[in-house]
C-alpha positions in Angstrom: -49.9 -52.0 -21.0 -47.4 -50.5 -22.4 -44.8 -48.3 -20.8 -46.2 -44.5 -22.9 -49.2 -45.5 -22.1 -48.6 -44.0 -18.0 -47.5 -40.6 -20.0 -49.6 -37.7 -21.7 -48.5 -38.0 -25.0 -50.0 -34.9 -26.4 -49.5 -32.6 -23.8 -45.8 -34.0 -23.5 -45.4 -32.9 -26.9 -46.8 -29.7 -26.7 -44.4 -28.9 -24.5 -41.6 -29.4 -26.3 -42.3 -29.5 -30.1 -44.3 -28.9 -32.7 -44.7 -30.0 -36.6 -44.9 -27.9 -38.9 -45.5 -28.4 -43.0 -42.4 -26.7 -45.1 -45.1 -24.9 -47.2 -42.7 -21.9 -47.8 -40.1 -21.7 -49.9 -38.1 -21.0 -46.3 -39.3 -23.5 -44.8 -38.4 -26.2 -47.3 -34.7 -24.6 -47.3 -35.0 -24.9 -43.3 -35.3 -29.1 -44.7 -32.8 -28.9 -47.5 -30.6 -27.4 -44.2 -31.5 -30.0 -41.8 -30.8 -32.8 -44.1 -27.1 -31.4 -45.0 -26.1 -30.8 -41.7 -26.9 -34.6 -41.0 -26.6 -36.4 -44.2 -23.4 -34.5 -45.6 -21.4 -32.7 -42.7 -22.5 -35.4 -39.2 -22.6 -38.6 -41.0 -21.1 -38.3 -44.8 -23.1 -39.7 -46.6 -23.4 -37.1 -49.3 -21.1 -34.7 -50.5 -20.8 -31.1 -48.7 -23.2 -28.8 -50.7 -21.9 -24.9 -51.4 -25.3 -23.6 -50.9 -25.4 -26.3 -47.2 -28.4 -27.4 -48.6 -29.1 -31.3 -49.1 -31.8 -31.7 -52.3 -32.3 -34.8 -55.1 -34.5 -35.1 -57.9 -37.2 -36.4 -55.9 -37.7 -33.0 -54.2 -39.5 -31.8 -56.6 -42.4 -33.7 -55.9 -42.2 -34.1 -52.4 -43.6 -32.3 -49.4 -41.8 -32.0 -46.5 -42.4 -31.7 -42.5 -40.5 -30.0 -39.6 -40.2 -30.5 -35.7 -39.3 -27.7 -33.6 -37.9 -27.4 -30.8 -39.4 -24.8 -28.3 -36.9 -25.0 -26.0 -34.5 -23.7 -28.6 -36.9 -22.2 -30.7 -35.4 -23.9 -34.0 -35.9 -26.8 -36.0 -34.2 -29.9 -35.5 -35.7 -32.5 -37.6 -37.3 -33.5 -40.7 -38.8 -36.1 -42.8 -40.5 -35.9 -46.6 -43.2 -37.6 -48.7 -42.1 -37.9 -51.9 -45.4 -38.7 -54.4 -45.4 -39.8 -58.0 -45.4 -37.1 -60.6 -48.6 -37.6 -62.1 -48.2 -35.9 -65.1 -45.3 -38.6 -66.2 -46.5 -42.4 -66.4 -43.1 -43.5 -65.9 -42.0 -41.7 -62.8 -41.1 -44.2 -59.7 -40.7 -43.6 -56.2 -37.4 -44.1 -54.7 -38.0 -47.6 -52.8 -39.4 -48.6 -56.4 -35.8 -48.0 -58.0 -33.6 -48.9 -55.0 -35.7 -52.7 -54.5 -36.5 -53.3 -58.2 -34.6 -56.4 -57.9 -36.2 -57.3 -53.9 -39.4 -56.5 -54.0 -42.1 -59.3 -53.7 -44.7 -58.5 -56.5 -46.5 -61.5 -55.5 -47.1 -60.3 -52.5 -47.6 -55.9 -53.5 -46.1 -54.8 -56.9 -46.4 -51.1 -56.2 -46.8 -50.6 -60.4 -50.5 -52.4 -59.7 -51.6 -49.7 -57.1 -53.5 -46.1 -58.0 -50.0 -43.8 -58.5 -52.3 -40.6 -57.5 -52.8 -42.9 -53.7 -49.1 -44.3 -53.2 -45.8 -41.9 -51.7 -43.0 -42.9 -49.8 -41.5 -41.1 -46.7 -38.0 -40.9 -46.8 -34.8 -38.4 -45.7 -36.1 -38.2 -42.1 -33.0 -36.6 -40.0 -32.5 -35.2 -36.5 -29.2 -33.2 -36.1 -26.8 -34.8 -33.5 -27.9 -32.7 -30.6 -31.4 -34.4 -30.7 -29.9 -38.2 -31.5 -29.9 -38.5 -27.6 -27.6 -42.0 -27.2 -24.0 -42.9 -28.7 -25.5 -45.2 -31.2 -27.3 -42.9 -33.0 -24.4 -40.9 -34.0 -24.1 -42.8 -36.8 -27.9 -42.6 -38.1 -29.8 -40.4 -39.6 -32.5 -41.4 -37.2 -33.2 -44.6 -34.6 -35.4 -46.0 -32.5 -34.8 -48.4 -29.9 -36.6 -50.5 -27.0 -34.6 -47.8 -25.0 -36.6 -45.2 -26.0 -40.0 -46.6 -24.7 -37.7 -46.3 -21.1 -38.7 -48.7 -17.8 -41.9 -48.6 -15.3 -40.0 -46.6 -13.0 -38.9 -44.2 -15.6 -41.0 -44.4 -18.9 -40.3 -42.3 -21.4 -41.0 -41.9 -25.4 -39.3 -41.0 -28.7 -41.2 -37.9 -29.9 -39.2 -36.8 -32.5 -39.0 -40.3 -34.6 -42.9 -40.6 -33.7 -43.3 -37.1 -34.7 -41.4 -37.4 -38.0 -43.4 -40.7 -39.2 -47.1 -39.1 -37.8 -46.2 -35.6 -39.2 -45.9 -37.2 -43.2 -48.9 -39.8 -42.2 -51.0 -36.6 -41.8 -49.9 -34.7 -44.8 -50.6 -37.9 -46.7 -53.9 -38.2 -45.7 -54.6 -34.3 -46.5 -53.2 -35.0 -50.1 -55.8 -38.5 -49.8 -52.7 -40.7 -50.5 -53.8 -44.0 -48.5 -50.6 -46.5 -49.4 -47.2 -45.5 -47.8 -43.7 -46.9 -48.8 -40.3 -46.6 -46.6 -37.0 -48.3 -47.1 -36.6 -49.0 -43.3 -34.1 -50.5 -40.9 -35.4 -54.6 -40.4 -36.2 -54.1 -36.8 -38.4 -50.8 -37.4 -41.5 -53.0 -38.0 -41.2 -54.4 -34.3 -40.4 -51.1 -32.5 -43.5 -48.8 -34.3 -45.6 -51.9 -33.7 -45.6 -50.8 -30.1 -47.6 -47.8 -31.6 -50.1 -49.7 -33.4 -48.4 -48.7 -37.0 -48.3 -52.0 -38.9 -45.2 -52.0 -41.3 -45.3 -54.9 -43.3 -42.1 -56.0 -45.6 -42.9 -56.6 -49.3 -39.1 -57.9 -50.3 -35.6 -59.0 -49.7 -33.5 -56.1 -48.3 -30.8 -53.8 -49.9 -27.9 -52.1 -48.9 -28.8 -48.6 -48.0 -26.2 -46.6 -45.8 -26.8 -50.4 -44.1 -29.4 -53.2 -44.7 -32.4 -52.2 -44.8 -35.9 -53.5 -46.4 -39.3 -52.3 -48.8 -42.0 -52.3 -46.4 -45.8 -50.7 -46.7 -48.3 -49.2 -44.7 -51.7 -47.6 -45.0 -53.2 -44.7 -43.6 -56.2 -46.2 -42.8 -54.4 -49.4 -40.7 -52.7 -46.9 -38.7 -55.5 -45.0 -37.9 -57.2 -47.9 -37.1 -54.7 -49.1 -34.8 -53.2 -46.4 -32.9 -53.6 -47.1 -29.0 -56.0 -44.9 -27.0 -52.8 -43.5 -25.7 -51.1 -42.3 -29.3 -54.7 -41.2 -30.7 -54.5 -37.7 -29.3 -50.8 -37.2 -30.2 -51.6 -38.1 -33.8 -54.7 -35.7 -33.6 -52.4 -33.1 -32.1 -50.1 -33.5 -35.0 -52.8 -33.8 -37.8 -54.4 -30.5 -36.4 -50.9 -28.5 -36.9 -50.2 -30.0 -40.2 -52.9 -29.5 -41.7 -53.5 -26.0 -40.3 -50.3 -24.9 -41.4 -51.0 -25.9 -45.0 -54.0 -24.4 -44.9 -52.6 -20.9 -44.1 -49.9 -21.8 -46.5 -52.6 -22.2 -48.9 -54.2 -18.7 -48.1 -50.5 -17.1 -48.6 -50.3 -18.8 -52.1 -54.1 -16.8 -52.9 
């Protein structure tokens, strides 16, 4: 058993969060925010922005997700799915460019798959209040056998997990199955504990640190999640896809 598994996932989160699709020109600004704060002004590893607001080229085809905080009533953290312009044959996703050299086309060449089906989350950030122990100040997010706690004390990273599920559930409303991330090596082990197979497709890169081109599908994890995620991931589905549904209706 593992150690979440003696907590209420869901209802733990409820408590404390919720995710909510940038569907507004606001709300994608709250991102853009997010990311400079973290990216440019905690960690440096972009230049300070005038307007404060973090953005590339690969916004414009991405969406993006929020967690709030309750407590604080604010958002602290975000993540985005960038998806292939589908109007421009030649357009890539990030981890395409960054790992054109590492990745294993044997084993997945990403150019093979349907581009409508394939995204990539990426630019997932949590400001330093939120990045609980001292070796997170220096990333944009972690996650660590630490955060999964003891029997006496378990424990659970809702943010990270919340970041990851809240862009797994806008994928799936957008019907994009195959999922690229550029990811620390050890990821794979730690969201394993979740039931989310991550499986590396190449040799890794240097990326604010190593990391390596791994995949996942929507339908594995949904397969997989534990009995104990399942309602967390509902929970998180239900708000995402409600709030772009009413960002929908605002649109008409």
């Amino acid at each position: 058993m593992f150690l979440f598994e003696l907590l209420d996932l869901a209802h733990g989160f409820r408590k404390y969060f919720d995710v909510a699709p940038a569907v507004t020109p606001d709300l994608r600004r709250r991102a853009y925010e997010i990311r400079h704060r973290v990216y440019c002004e905690e960690l440096g590893f972009e230049p300070v922005r005038p307007d404060r607001c973090e953005r590339d080229a690969y916004d414009a085809r991405a969406e993006h997700v929020l967690v709030r905080s309750l407590k604080h009533d604010r958002f602290v953290a975000c993540a985005r799915l960038v998806r292939v312009d589908p109007s421009d044959a030649a357009s890539e996703l990030p981890v395409e460019r960054a790992c054109a050299a590492t990745i294993d086309r044997r084993r997945l060449d990403p150019a093979a798959l349907d581009r409508r089906r394939i995204g990539e989350i990426s630019r997932l950030a949590i400001v330093s209040e939120f990045r609980r122990r001292n070796g997170e100040k220096h990333a944009a997010i972690a996650v660590s056998e630490a955060d999964f706690g003891a029997v006496d004390l378990p424990r659970f990273p809702y943010i990270q997990v919340a970041l990851y599920l809240g862009t797994i559930a806008f994928a799936k409303r957008l019907g994009i199955e195959t999922l690229f991330v550029l990811t620390e090596p050890r990821l794979a082990g730690h969201f394993a504990k979740l039931g989310v197979r991550i499986e590396r497709i190449g040799g890794p890169v240097e990326h604010r640190g190593e990391r390596v081109p791994s995949v996942m599908t929507v339908g594995s994890i949904e397969s997989n999640l534990p009995r104990s995620v399942r309602p967390l991931y509902e929970l998180i589905c239900s708000e995402v896809w409600s709030g772009v549904e009413r960002g929908a209706a605002t649109v008409h």
